[in-house]
Backbone as a chain_set.jsonl record, in Angstrom:
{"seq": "XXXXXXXXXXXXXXXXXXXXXXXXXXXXXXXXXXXXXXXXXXXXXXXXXXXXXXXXXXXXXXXXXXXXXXXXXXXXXXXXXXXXXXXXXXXXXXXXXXXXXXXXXXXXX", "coords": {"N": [[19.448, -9.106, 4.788], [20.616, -6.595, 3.018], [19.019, -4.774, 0.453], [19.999, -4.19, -1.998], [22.079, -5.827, -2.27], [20.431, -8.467, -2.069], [19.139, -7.585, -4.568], [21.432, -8.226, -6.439], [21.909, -10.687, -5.521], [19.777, -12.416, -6.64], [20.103, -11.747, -9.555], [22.176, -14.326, -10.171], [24.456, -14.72, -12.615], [22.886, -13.328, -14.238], [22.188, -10.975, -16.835], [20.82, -7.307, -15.747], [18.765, -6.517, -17.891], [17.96, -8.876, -18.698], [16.033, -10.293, -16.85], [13.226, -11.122, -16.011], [11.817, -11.424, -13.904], [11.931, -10.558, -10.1], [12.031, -11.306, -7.064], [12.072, -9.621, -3.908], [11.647, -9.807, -1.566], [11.215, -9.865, 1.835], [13.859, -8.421, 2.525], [16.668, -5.776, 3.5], [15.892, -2.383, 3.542], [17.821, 0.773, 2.927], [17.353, 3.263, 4.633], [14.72, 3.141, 4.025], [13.923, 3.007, 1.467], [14.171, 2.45, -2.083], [16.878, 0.342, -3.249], [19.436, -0.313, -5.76], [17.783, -1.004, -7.648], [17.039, -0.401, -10.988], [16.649, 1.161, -14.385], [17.432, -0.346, -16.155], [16.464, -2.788, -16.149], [14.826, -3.944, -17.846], [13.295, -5.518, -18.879], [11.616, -6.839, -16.784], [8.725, -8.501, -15.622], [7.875, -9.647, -12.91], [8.07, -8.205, -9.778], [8.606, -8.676, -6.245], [8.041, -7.116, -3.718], [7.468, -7.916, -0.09], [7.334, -7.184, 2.964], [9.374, -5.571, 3.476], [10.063, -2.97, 4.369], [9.666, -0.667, 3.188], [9.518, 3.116, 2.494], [8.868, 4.954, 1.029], [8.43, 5.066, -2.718], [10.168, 6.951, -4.524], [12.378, 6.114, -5.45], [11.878, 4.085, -7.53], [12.126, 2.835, -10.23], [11.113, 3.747, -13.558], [9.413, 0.788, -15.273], [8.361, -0.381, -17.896], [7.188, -3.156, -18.37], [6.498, -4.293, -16.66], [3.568, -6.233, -14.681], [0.395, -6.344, -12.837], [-0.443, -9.175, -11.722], [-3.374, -11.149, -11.559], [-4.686, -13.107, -11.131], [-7.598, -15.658, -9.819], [-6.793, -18.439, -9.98], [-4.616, -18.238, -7.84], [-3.36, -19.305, -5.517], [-0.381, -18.954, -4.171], [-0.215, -16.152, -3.484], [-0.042, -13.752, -1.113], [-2.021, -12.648, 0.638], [-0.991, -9.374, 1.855], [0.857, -8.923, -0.181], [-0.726, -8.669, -1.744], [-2.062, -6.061, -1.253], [0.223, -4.471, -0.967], [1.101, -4.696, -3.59], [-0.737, -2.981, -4.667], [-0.809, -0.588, -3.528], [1.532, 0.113, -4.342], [1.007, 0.291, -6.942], [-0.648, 2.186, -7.091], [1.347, 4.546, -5.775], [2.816, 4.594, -8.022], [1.829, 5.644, -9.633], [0.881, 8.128, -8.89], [3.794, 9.312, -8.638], [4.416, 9.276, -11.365], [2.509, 11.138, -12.276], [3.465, 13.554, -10.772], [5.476, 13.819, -11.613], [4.75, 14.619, -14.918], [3.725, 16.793, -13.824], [5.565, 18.545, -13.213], [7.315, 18.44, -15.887], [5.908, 19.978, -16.928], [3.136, 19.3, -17.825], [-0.349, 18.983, -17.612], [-2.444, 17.569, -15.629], [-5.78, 16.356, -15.713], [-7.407, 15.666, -13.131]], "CA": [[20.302, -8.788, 3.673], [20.274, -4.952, 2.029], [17.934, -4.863, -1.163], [21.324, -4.077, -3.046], [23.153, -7.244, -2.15], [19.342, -9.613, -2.405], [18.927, -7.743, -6.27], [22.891, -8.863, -7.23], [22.223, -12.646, -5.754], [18.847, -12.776, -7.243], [20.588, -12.504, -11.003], [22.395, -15.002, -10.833], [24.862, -14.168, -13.729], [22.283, -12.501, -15.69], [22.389, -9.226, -16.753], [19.312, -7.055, -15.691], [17.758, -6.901, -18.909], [17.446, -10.496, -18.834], [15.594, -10.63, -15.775], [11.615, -11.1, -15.79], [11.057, -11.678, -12.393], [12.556, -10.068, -9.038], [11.525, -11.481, -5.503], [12.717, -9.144, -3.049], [11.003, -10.305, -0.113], [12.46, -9.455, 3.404], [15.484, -7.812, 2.153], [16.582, -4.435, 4.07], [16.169, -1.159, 3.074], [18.656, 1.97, 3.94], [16.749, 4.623, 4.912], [13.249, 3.186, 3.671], [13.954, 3.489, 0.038], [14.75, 1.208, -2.888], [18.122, 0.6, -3.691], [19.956, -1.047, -6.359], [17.047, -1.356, -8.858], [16.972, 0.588, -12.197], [15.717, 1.333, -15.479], [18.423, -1.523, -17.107], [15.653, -4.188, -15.877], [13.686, -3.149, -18.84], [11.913, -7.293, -18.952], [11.01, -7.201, -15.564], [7.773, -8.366, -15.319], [7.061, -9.404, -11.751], [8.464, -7.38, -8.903], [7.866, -8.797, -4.842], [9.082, -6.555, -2.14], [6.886, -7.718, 0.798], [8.245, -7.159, 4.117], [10.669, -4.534, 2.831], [9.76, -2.053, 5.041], [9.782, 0.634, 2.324], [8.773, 4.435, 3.423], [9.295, 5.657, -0.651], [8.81, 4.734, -3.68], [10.642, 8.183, -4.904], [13.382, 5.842, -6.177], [11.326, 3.075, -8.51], [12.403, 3.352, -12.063], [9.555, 3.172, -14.81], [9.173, -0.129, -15.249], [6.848, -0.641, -18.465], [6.811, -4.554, -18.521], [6.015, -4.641, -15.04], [2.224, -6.194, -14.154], [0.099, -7.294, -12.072], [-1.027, -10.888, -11.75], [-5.306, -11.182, -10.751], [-5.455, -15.002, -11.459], [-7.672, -15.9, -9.1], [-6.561, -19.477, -8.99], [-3.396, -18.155, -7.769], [-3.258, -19.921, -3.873], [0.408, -18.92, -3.255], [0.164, -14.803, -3.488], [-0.133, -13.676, -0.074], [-2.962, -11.0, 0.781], [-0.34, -8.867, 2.541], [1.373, -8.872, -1.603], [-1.805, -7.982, -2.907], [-2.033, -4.73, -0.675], [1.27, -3.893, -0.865], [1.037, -4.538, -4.965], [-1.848, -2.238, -5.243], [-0.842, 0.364, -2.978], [3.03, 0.075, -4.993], [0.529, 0.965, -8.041], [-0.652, 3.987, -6.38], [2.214, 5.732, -5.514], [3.473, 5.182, -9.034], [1.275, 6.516, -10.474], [1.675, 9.357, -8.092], [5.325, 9.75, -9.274], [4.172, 10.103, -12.968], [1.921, 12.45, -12.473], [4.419, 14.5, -10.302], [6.598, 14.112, -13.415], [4.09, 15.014, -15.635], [3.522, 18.313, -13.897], [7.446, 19.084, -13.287], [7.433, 18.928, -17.082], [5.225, 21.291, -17.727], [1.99, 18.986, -18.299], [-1.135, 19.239, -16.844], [-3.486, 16.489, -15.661], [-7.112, 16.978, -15.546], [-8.257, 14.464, -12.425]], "C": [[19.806, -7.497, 3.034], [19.49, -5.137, 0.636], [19.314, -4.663, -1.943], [21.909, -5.321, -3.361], [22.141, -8.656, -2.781], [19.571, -9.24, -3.915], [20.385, -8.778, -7.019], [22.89, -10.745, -7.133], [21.074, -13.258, -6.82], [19.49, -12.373, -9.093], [21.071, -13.213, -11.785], [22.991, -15.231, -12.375], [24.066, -14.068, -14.791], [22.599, -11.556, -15.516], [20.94, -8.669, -16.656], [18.851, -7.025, -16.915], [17.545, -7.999, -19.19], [16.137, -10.987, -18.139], [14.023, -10.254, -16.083], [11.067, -10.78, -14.471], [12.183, -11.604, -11.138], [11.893, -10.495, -7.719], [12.709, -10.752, -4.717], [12.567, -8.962, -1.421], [12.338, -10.307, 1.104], [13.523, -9.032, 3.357], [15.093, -6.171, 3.035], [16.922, -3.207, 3.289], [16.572, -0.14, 3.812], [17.447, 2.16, 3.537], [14.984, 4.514, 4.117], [13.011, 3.69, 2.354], [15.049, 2.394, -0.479], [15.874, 1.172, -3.405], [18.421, -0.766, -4.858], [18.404, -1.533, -7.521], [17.081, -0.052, -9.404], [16.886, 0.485, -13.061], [16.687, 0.067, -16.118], [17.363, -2.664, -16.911], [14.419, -4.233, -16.851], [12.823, -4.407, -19.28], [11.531, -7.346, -17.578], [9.722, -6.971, -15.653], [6.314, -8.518, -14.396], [7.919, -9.226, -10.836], [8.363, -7.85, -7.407], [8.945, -8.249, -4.004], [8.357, -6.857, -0.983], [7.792, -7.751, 1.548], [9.539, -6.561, 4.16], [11.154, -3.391, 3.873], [9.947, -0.219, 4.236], [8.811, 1.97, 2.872], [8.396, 5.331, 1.835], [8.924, 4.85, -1.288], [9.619, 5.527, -4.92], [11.877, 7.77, -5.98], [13.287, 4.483, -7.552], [11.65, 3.626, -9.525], [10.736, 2.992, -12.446], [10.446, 1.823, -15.832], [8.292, -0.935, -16.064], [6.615, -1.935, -18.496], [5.821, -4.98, -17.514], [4.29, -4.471, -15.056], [2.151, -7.154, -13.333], [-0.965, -8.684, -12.258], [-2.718, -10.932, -11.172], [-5.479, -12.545, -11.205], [-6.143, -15.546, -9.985], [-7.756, -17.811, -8.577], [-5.038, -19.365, -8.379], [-2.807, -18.297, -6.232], [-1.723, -19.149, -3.682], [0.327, -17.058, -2.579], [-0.654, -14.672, -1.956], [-0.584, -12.344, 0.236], [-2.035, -9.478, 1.046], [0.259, -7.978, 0.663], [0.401, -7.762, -1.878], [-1.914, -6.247, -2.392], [-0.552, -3.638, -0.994], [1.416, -3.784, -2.962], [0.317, -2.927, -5.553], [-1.482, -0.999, -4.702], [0.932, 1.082, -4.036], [2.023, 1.439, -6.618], [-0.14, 2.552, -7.862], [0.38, 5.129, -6.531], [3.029, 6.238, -7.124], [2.871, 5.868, -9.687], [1.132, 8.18, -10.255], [3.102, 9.805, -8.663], [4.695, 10.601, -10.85], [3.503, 11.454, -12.729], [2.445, 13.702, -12.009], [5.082, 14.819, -11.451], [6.43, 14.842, -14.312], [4.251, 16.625, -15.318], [4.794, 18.885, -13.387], [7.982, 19.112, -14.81], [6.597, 19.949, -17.439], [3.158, 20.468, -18.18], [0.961, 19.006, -17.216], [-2.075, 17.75, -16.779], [-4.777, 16.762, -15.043], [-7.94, 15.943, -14.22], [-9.502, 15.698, -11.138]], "O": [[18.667, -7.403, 2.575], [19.864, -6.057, -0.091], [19.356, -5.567, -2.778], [22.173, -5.765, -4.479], [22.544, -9.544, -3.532], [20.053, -10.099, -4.655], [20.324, -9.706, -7.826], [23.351, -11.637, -7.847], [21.251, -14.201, -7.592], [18.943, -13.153, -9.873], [20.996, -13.303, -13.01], [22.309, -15.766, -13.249], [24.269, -14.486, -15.931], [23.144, -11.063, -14.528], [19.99, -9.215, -17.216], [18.213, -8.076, -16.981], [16.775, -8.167, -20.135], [15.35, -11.809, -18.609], [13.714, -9.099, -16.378], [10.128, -10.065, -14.121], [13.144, -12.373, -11.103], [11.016, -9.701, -7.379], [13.9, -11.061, -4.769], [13.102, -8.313, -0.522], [13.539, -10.556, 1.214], [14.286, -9.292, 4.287], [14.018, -5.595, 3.202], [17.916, -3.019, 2.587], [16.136, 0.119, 4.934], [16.715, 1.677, 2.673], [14.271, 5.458, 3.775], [12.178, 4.547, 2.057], [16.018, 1.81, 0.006], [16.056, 2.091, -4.203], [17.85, -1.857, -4.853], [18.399, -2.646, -8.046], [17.129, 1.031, -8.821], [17.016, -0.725, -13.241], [15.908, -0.498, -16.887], [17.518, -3.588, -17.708], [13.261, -4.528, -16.555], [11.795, -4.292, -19.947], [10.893, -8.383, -17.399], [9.257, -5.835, -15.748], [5.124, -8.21, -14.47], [8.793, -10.092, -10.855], [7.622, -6.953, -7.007], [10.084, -8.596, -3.694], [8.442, -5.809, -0.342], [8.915, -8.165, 1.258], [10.546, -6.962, 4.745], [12.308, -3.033, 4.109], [10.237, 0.894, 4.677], [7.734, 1.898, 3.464], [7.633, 6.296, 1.799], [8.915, 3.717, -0.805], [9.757, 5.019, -6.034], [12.318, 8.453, -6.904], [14.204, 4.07, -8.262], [11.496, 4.825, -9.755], [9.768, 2.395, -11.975], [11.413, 1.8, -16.594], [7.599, -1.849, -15.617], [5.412, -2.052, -18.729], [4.808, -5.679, -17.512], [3.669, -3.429, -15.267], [2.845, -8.118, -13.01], [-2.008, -8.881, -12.882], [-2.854, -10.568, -10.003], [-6.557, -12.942, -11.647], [-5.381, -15.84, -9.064], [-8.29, -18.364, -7.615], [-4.306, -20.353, -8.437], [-1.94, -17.539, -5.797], [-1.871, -18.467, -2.668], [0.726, -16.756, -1.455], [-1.656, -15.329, -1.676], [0.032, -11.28, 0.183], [-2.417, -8.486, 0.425], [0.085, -6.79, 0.393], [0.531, -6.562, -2.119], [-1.833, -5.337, -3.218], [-0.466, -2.423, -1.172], [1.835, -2.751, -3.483], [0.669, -2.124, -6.418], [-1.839, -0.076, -5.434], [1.223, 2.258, -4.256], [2.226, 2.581, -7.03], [-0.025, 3.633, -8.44], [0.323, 6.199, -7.137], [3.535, 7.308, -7.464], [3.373, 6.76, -10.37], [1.223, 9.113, -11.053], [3.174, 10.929, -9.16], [4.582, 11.763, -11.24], [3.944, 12.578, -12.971], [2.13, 14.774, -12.525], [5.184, 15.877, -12.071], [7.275, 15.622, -14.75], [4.684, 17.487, -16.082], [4.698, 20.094, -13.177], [9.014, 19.746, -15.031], [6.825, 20.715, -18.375], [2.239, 21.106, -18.693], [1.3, 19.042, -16.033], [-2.308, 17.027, -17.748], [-4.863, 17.34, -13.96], [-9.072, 15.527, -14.465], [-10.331, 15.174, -10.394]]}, "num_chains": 1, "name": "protein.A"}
């Protein structure tokens, strides 16, 4: 199923700002990039795309609710998650800082 079509069943007549929590597990992505999510999901505050096959994250909105979970009695999260969580946090942060310096700001790393 296209990540477009999984986000629309997964609301379940909510409206995205309702929505806390997005599993987007095994859903297909065109062209290796996220579709159908955007800044309207402004409570989302847990996210799962494993097995997405994402090549981008060029198209992630900012997402400030959005964290991550470290409970380590947390048996169901699936190592594969955790990599793909952490590496998700990477790239965004990559974006910002692209952002940052396409505005005009500088970052000192």
């Amino acid at each position: 199923m296209e990540m477009k079509k999984k986000i629309n069943m997964e609301l379940k007549n909510r409206a995205p700002e309702e929505v806390t929590e997005l599993v987007l597990d095994n859903c297909l992505c065109v062209n290796g990039e996220i579709e159908g999510l955007n800044d309207t999901f402004k409570e989302l505050e847990f996210l799962s795309m494993a097995n997405v096959e994402l090549s981008s994250l060029a198209r992630l909105p900012s997402l400030n609710k959005l964290r991550k979970d470290e409970e380590d009695d947390d048996d169901y999260v699936d190592e594969g998650e955790e990599e793909e969580e952490e590496e998700e946090e990477g790239l965004r942060g990559e974006k910002r800082k692209r952002d940052a310096e396409d505005d005009g700001e500088e970052d000192d790393d």
